[in-house]
GUPATOR-975212 format. One record per residue (C-alpha): x, y, z; residue in one letter. Coordinates in nm, 2 decimals, decimal comma, m for minus. Layout:
% residues N
<rec xx="X" yy="Y" zz="Z" residuo="a"/>
...
This chain:
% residues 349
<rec xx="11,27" yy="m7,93" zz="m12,75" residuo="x"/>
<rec xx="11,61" yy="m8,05" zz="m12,72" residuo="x"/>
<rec xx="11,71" yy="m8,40" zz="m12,70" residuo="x"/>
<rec xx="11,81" yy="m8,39" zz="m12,33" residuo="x"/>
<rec xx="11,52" yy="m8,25" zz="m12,23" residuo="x"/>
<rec xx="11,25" yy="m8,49" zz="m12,05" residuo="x"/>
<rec xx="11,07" yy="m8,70" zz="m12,34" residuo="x"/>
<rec xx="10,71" yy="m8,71" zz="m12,19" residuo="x"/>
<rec xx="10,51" yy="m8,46" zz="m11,96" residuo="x"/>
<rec xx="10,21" yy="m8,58" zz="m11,78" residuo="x"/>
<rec xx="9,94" yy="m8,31" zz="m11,79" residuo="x"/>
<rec xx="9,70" yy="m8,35" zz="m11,54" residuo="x"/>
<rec xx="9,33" yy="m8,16" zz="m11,56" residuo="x"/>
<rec xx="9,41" yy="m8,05" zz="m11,18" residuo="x"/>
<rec xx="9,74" yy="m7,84" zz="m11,27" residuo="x"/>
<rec xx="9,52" yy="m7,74" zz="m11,58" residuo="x"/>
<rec xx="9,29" yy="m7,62" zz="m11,37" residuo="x"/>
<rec xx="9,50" yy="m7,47" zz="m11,10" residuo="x"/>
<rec xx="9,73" yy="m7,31" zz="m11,32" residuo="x"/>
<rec xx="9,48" yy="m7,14" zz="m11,51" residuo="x"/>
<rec xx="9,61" yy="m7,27" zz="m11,85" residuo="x"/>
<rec xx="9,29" yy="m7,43" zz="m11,93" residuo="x"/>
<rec xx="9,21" yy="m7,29" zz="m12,28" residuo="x"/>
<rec xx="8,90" yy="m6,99" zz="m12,30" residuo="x"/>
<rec xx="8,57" yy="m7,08" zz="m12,49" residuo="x"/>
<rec xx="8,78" yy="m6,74" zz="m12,72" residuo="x"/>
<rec xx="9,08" yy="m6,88" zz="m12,72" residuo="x"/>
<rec xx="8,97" yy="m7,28" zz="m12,83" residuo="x"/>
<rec xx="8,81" yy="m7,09" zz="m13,17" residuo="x"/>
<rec xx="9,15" yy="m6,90" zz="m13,23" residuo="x"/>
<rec xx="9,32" yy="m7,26" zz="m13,20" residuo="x"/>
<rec xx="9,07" yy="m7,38" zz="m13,44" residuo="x"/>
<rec xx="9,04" yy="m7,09" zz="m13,66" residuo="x"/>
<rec xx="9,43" yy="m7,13" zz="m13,73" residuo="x"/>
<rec xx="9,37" yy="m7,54" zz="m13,74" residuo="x"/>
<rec xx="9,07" yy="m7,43" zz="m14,04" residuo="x"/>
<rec xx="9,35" yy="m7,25" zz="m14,21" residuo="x"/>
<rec xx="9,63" yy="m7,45" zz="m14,18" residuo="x"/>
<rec xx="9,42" yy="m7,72" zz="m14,33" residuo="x"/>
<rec xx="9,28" yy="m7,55" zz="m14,60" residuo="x"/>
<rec xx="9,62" yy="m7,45" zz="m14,73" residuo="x"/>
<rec xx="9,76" yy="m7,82" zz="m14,67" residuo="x"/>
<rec xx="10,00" yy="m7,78" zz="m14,38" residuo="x"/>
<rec xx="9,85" yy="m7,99" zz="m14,18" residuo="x"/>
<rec xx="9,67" yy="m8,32" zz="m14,25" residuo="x"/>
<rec xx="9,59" yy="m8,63" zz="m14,01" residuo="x"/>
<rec xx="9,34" yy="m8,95" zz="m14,02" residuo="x"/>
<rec xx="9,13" yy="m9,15" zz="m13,83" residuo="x"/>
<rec xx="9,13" yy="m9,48" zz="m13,78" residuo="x"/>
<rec xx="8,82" yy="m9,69" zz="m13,61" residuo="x"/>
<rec xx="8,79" yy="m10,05" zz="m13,48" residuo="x"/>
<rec xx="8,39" yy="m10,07" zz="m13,35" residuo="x"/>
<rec xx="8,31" yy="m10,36" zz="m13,17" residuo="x"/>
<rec xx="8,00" yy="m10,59" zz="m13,20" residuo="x"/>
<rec xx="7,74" yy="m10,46" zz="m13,03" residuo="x"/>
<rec xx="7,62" yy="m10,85" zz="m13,01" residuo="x"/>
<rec xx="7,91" yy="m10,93" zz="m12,80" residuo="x"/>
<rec xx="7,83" yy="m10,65" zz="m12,55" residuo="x"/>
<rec xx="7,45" yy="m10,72" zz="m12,51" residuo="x"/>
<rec xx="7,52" yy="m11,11" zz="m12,47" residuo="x"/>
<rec xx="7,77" yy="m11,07" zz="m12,15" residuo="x"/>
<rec xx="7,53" yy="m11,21" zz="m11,86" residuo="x"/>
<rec xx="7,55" yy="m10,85" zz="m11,69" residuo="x"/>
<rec xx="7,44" yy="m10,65" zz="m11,96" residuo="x"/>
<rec xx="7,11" yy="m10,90" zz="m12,10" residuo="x"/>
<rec xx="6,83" yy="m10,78" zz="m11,91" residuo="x"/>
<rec xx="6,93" yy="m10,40" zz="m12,00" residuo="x"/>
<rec xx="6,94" yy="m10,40" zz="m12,38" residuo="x"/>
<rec xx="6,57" yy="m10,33" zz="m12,47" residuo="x"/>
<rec xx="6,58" yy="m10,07" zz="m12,22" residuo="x"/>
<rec xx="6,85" yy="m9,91" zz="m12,46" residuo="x"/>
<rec xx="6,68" yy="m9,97" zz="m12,84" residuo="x"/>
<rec xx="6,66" yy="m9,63" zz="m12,91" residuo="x"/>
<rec xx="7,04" yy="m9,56" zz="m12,83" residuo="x"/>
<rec xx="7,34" yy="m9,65" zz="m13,10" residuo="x"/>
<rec xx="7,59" yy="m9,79" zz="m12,80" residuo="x"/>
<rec xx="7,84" yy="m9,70" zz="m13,03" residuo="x"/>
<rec xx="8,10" yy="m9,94" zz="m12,91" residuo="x"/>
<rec xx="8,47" yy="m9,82" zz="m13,02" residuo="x"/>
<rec xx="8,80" yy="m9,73" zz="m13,01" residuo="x"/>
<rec xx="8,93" yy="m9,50" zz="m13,25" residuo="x"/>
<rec xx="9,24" yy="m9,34" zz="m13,29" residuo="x"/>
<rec xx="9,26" yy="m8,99" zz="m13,43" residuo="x"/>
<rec xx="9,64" yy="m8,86" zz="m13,59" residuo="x"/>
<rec xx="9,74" yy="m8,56" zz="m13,72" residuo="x"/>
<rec xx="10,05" yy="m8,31" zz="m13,79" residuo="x"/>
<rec xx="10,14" yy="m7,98" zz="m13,83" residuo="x"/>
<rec xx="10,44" yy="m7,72" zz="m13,91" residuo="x"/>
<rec xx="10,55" yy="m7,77" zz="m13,53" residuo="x"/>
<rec xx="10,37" yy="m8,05" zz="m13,39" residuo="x"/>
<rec xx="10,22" yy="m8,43" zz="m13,42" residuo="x"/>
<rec xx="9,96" yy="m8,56" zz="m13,21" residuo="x"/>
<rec xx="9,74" yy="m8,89" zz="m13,17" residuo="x"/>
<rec xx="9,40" yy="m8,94" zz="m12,99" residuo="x"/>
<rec xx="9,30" yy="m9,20" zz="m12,84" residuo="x"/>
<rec xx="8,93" yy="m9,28" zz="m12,79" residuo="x"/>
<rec xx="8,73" yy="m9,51" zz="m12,55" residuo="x"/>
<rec xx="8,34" yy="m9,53" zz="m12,66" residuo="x"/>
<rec xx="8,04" yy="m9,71" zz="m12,51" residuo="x"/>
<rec xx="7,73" yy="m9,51" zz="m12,48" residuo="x"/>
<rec xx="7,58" yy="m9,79" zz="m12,20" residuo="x"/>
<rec xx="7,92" yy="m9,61" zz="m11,98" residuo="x"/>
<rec xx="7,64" yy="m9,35" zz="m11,89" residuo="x"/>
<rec xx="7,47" yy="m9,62" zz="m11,71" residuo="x"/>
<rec xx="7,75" yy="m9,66" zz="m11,49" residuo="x"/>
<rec xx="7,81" yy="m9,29" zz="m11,42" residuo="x"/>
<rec xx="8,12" yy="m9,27" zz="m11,67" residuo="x"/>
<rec xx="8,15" yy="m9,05" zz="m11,98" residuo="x"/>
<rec xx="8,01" yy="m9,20" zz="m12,24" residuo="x"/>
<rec xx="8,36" yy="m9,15" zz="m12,43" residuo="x"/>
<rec xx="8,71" yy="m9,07" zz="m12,28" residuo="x"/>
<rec xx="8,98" yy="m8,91" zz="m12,47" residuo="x"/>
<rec xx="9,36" yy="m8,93" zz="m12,44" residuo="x"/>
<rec xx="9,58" yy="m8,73" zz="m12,64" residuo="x"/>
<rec xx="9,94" yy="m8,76" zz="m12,72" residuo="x"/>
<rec xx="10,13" yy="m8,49" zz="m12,85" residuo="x"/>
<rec xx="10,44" yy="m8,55" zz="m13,03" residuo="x"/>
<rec xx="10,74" yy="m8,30" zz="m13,13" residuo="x"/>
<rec xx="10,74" yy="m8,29" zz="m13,50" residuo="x"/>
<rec xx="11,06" yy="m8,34" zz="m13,62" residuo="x"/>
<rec xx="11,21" yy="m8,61" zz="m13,38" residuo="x"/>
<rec xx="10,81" yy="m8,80" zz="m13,33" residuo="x"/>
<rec xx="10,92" yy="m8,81" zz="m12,97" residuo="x"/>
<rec xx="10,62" yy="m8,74" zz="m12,71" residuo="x"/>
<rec xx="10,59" yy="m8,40" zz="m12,57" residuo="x"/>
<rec xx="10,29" yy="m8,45" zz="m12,35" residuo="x"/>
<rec xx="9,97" yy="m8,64" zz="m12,23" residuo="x"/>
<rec xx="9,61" yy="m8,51" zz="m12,16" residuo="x"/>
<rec xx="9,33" yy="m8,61" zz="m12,05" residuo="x"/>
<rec xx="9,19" yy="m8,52" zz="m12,44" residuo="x"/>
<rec xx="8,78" yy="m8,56" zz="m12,30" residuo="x"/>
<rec xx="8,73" yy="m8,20" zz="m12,22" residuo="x"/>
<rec xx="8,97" yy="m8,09" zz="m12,57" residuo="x"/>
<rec xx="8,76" yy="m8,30" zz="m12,76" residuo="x"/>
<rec xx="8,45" yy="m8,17" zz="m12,64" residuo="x"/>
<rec xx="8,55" yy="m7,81" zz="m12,67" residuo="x"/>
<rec xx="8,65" yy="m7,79" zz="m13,01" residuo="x"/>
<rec xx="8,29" yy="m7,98" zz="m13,14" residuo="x"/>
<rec xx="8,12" yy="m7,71" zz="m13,02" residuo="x"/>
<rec xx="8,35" yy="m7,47" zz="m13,24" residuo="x"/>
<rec xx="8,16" yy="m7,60" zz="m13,56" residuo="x"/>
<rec xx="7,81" yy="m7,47" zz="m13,42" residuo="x"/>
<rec xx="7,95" yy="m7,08" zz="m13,42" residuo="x"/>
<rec xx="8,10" yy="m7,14" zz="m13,77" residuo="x"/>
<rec xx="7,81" yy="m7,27" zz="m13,89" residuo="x"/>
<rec xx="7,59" yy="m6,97" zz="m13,74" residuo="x"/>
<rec xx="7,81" yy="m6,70" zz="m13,90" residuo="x"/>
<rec xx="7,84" yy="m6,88" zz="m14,24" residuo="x"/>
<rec xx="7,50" yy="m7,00" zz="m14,32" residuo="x"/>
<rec xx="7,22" yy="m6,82" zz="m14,10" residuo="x"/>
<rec xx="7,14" yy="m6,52" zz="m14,26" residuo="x"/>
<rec xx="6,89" yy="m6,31" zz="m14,07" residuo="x"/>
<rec xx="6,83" yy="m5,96" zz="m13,95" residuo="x"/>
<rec xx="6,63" yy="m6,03" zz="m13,66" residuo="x"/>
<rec xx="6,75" yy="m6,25" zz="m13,38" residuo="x"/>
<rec xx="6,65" yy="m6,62" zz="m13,37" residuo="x"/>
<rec xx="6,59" yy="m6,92" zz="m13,19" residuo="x"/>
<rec xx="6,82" yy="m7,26" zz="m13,21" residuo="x"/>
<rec xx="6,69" yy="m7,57" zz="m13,11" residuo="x"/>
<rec xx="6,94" yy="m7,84" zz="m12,96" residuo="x"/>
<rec xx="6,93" yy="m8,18" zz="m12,95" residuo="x"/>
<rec xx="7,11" yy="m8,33" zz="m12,64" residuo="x"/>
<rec xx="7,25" yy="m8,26" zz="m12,30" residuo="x"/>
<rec xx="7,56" yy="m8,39" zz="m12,31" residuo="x"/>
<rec xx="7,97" yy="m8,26" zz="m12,30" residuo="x"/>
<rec xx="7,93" yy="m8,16" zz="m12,65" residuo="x"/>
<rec xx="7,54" yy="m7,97" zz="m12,62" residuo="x"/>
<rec xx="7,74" yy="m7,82" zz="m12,34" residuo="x"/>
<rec xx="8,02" yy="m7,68" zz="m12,57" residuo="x"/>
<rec xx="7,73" yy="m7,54" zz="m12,85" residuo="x"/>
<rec xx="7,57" yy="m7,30" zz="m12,60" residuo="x"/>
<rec xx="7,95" yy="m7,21" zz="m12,47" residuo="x"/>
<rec xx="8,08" yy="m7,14" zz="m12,81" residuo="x"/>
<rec xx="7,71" yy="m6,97" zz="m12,94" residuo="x"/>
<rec xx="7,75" yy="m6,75" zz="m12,64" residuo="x"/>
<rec xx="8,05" yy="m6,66" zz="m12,75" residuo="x"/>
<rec xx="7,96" yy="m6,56" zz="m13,10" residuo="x"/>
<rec xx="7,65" yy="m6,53" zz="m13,14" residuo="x"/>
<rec xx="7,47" yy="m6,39" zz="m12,85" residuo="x"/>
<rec xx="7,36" yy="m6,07" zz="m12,97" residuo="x"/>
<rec xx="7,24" yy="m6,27" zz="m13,23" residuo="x"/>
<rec xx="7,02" yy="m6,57" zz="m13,08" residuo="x"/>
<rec xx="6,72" yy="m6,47" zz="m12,84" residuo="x"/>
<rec xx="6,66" yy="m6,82" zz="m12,68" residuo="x"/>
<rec xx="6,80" yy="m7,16" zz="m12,71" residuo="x"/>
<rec xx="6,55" yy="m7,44" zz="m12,71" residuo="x"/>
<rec xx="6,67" yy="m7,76" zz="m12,46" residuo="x"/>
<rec xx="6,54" yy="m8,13" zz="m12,55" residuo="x"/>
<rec xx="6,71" yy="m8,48" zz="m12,44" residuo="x"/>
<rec xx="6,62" yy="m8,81" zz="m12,45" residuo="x"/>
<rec xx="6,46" yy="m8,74" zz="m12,11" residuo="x"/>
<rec xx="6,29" yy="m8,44" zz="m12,03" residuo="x"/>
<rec xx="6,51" yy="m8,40" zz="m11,69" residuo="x"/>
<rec xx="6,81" yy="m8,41" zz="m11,83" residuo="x"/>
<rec xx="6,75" yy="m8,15" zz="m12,03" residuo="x"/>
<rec xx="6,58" yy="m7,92" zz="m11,74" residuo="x"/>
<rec xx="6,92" yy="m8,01" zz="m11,54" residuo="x"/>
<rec xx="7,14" yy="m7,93" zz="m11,83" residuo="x"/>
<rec xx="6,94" yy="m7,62" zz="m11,90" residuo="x"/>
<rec xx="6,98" yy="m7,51" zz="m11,49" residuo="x"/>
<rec xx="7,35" yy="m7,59" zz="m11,51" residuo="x"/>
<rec xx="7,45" yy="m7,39" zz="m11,82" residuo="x"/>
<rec xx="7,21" yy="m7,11" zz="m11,78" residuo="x"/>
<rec xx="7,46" yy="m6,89" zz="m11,56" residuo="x"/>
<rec xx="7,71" yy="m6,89" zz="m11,80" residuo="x"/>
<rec xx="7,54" yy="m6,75" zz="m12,08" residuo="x"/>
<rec xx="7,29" yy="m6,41" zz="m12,17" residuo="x"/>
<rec xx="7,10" yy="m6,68" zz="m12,38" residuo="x"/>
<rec xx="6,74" yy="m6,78" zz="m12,25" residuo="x"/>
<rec xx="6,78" yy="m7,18" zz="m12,23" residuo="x"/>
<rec xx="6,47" yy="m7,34" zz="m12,26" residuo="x"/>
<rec xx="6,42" yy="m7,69" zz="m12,16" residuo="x"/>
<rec xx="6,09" yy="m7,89" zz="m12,40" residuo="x"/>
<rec xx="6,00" yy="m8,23" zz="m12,37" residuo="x"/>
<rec xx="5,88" yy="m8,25" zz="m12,76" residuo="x"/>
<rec xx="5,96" yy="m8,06" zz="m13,13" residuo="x"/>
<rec xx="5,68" yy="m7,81" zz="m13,10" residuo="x"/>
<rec xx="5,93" yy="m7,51" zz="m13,13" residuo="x"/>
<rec xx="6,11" yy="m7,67" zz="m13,39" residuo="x"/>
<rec xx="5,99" yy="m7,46" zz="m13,67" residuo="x"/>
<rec xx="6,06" yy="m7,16" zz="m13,45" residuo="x"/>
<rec xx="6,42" yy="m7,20" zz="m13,50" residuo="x"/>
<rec xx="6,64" yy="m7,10" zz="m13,79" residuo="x"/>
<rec xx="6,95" yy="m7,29" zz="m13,66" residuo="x"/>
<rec xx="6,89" yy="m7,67" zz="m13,54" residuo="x"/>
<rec xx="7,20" yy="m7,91" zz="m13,34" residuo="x"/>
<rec xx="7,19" yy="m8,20" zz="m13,33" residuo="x"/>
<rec xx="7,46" yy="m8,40" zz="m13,06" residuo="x"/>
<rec xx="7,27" yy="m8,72" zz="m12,95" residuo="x"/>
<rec xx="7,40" yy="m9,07" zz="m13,03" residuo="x"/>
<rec xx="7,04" yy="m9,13" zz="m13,17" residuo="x"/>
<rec xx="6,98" yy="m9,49" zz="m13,36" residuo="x"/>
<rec xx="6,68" yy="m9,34" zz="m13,61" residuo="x"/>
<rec xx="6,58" yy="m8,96" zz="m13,66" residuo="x"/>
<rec xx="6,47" yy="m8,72" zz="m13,39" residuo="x"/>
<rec xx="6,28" yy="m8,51" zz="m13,61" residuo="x"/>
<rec xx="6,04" yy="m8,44" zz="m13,89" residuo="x"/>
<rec xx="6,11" yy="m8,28" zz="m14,21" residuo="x"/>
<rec xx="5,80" yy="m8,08" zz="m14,17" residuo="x"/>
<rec xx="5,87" yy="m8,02" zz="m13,83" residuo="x"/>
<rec xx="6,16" yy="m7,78" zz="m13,94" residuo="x"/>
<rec xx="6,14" yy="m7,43" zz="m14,05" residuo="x"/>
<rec xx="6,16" yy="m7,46" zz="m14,41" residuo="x"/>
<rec xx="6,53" yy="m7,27" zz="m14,50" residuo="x"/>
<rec xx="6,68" yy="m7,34" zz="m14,12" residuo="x"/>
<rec xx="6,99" yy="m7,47" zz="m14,16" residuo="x"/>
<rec xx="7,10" yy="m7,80" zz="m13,92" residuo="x"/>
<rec xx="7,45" yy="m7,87" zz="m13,74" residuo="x"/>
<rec xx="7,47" yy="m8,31" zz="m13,68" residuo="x"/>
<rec xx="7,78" yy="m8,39" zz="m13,48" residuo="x"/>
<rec xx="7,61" yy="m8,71" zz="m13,32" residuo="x"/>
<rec xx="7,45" yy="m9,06" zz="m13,49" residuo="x"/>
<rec xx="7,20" yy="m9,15" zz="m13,76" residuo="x"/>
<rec xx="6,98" yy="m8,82" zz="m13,64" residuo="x"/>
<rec xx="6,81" yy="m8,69" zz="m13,96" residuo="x"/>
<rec xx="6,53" yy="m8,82" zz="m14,16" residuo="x"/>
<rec xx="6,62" yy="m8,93" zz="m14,51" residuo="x"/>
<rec xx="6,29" yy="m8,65" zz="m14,63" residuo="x"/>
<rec xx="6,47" yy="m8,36" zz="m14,51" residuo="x"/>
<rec xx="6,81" yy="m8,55" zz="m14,62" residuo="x"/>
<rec xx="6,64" yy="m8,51" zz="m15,00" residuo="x"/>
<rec xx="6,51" yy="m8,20" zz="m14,98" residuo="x"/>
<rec xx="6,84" yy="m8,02" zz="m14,89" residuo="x"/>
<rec xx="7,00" yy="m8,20" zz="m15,18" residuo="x"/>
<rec xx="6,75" yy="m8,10" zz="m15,37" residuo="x"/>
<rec xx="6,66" yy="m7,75" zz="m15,30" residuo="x"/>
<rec xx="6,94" yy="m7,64" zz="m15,03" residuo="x"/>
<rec xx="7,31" yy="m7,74" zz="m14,96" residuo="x"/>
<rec xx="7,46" yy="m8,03" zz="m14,80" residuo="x"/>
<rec xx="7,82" yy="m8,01" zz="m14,66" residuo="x"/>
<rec xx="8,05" yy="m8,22" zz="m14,43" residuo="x"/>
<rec xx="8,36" yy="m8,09" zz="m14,28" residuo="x"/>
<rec xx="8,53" yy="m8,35" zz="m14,47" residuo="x"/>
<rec xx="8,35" yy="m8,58" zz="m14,75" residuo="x"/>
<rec xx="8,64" yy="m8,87" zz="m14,71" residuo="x"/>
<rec xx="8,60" yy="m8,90" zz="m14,31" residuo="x"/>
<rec xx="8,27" yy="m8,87" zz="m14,24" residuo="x"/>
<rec xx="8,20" yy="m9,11" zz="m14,52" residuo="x"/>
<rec xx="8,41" yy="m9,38" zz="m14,44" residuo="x"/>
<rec xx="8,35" yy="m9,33" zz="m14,05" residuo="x"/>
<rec xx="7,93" yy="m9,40" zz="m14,19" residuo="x"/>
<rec xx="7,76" yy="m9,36" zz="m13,87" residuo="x"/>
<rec xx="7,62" yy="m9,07" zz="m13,94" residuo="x"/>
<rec xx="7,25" yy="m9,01" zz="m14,17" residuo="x"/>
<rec xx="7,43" yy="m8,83" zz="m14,46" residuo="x"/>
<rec xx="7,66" yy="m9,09" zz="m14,50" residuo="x"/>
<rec xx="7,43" yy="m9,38" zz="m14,43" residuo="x"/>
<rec xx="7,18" yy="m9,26" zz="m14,68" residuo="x"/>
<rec xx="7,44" yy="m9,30" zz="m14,98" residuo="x"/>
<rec xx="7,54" yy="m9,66" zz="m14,81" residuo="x"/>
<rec xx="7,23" yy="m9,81" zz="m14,76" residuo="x"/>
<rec xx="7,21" yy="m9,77" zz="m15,12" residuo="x"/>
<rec xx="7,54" yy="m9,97" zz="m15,21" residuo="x"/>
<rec xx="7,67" yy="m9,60" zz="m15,29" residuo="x"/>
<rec xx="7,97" yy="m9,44" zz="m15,10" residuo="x"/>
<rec xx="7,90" yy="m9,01" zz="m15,02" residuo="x"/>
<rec xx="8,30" yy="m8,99" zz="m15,12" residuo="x"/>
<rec xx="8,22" yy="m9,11" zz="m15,43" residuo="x"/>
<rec xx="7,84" yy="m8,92" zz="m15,50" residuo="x"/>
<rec xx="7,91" yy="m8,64" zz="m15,31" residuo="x"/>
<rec xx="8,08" yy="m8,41" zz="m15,51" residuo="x"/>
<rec xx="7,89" yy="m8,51" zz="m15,83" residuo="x"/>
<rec xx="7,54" yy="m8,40" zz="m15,61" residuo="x"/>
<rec xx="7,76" yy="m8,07" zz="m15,52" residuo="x"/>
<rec xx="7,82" yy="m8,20" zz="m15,16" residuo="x"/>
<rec xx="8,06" yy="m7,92" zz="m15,01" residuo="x"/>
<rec xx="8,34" yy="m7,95" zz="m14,74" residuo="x"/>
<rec xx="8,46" yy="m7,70" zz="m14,50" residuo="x"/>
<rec xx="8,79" yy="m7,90" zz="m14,53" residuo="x"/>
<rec xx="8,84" yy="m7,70" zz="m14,90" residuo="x"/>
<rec xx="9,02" yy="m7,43" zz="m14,99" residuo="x"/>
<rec xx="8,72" yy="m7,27" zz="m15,15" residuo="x"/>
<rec xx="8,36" yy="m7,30" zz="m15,22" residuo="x"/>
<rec xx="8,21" yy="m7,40" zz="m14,89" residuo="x"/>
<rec xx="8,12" yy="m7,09" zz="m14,82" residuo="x"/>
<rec xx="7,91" yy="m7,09" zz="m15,06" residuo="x"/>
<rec xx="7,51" yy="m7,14" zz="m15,05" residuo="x"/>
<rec xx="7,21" yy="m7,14" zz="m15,23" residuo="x"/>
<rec xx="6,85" yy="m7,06" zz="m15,08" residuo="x"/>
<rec xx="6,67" yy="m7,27" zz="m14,90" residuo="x"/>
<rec xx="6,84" yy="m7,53" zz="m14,61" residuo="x"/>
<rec xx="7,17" yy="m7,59" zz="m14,53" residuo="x"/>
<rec xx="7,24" yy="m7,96" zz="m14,39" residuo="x"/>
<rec xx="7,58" yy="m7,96" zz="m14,27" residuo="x"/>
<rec xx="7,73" yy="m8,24" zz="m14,10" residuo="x"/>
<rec xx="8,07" yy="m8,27" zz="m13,91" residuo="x"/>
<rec xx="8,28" yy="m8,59" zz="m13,77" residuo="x"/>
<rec xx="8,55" yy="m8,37" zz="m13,58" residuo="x"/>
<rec xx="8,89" yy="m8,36" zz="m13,79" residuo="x"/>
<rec xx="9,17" yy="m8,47" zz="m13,64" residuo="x"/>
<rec xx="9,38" yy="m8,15" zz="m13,69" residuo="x"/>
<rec xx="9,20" yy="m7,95" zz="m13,44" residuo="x"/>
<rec xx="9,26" yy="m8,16" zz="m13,16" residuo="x"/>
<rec xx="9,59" yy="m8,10" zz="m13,25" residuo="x"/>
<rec xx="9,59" yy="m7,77" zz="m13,23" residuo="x"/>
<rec xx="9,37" yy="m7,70" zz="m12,94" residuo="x"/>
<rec xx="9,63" yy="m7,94" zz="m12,76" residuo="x"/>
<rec xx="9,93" yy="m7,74" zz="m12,91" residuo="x"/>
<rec xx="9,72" yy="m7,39" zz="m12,74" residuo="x"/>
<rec xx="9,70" yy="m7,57" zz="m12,44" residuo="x"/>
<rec xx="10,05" yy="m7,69" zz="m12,41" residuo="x"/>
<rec xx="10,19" yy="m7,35" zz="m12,55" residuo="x"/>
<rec xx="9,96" yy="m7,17" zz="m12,21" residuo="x"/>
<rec xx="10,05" yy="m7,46" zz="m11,94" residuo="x"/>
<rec xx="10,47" yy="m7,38" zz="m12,02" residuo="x"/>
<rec xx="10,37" yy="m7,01" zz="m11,99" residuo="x"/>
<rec xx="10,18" yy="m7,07" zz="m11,61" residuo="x"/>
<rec xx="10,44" yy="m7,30" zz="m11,52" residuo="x"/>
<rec xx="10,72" yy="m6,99" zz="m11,54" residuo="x"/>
């Protein structure tokens, strides 16, 4: 980028789309992959900072009264968060947009807008629409969680919580990597026809049986359990579980403090990244250490709380379950936005 050259591109999902530069379910883990190891080696870092909203405020506008018992069971989740990052060629910020009650209204429950910034001058590169980015690189940590921590000759079932963008991107990227691996995926939402529509609308695109249920009964069928609802209390039992599956939580307060215990005690418990997930504290590994006047930061790495974030050691387990839990870094929206960029120049030739 020279300094003549236009400052700011406007990238819209249609020329995405029509170009063909939209990134591959393949080529979003080889932008992640290289984000995993840039990070672990220290080239690239980035932050997050939050400002959540009452939800008080919201549920007292006149429109919104009658509706809020009707939505108990739901964190609304009410945010905006901005997401920053470098690395050896490029800056970027994310901007995020959160209400959960946006569903109500037909509207993603979050949108995403992502800036991306040359890195020596700061100057902005390009804009996206950063929804479908964001979305796509969750579902990243589900495959690295399958090759890493479920150990099993035979091939298994996965249950998944939600029907959302995100559950969307899990079954993508599990198809991906682990479909010779996985003989069904099991389908439950907060309302049993979600989950049959979701499971209708993804089935073409994957070998994987998806299996729409309207309870946990299959739950201890599974040695791999998702989890990407914005759930206010747990959606499952500890004894529900299969006793040494290992669980993925990318949404709310989803896990019972029982099975929380038991994988410290028995099992391993890692985050992507002990500092962000603990000071975002909306999610149950983190709010079990707060709701103790404790911080996980702090306690975690004296219980032998892992992060993928590290250069070493996260690989690592001992038998029984794994309870990993991931808050999205901000470095690999930055480099699944870099791939994206670095394909749209090539279409545009």
């Amino acid at each position: 980028m020279t300094l003549d050259e236009p400052v700011l591109n406007v990238v819209s999902t249609e020329e995405l789309r029509h170009l063909g530069a939209e990134l591959s379910v393949a080529e979003t883990h080889e932008a992640v992959e290289t984000a995993c190891r840039d990070i672990r080696r220290g080239s690239s870092v980035g932050g997050k900072a939050v400002l959540s909203l009452p939800e008080d405020e919201f549920w007292a506008m006149p429109e919104f009264i009658a509706q809020r018992e009707s939505f108990a069971a739901e964190r609304l989740g009410w945010k905006l968060s901005s997401l920053y990052s470098v690395n050896p060629r490029f800056g970027g910020v994310k901007i995020i947009g959160a209400n959960a009650f946006n569903r109500r209204r037909g509207l993603p429950r979050s949108t995403s807008t992502y800036l991306l910034l040359d890195k020596t001058t700061l100057r902005p590169v390009a804009i996206f629409d950063g929804t479908a980015l964001s979305a796509a690189r969750t579902g990243t940590y589900a495959s690295l969680v399958l090759e890493t921590f479920v150990e099993t000759p035979m091939k298994i079932s996965v249950f998944l919580f939600g029907a959302g963008p995100v559950a969307r991107s899990v079954i993508d990227c599990l198809s991906l990597t682990g479909a010779e691996r996985i003989e069904r995926i099991f389908i439950r939402s907060r309302f049993p026809e979600s989950a049959a529509r979701f499971a209708e609308a993804a089935a073409s695109s994957t070998p994987i049986a998806l299996v729409p249920v309207e309870d946990n009964s299959a739950l201890s069928e599974c040695a791999f359990v998702v989890t990407a609802t914005n759930a206010r209390e747990p959606i499952f039992e500890d004894h529900e579980l299969a006793r040494d599956a290992a669980t993925l939580h990318l949404g709310g307060d989803e896990i019972p403090e029982a099975y929380l215990k038991r994988a410290l005690r028995t099992g391993t418990v890692i985050c992507d990244d002990l500092k962000t997930v603990s000071r975002r504290n909306s999610q149950s590994v983190s709010l079990y250490f707060s709701r103790r006047d404790m911080s996980l930061e702090t306690a975690g790495p004296l219980l032998g709380i892992g992060e993928l974030s590290a250069p070493t050691g996260w690989q690592d387990s001992r038998p029984g379950p794994v309870c990993v839990t991931c808050v999205g870094l901000p470095m690999l929206d930055l480099y699944v936005a870099e791939a994206t960029w670095e394909k749209l120049l090539k279409r545009r030739v």
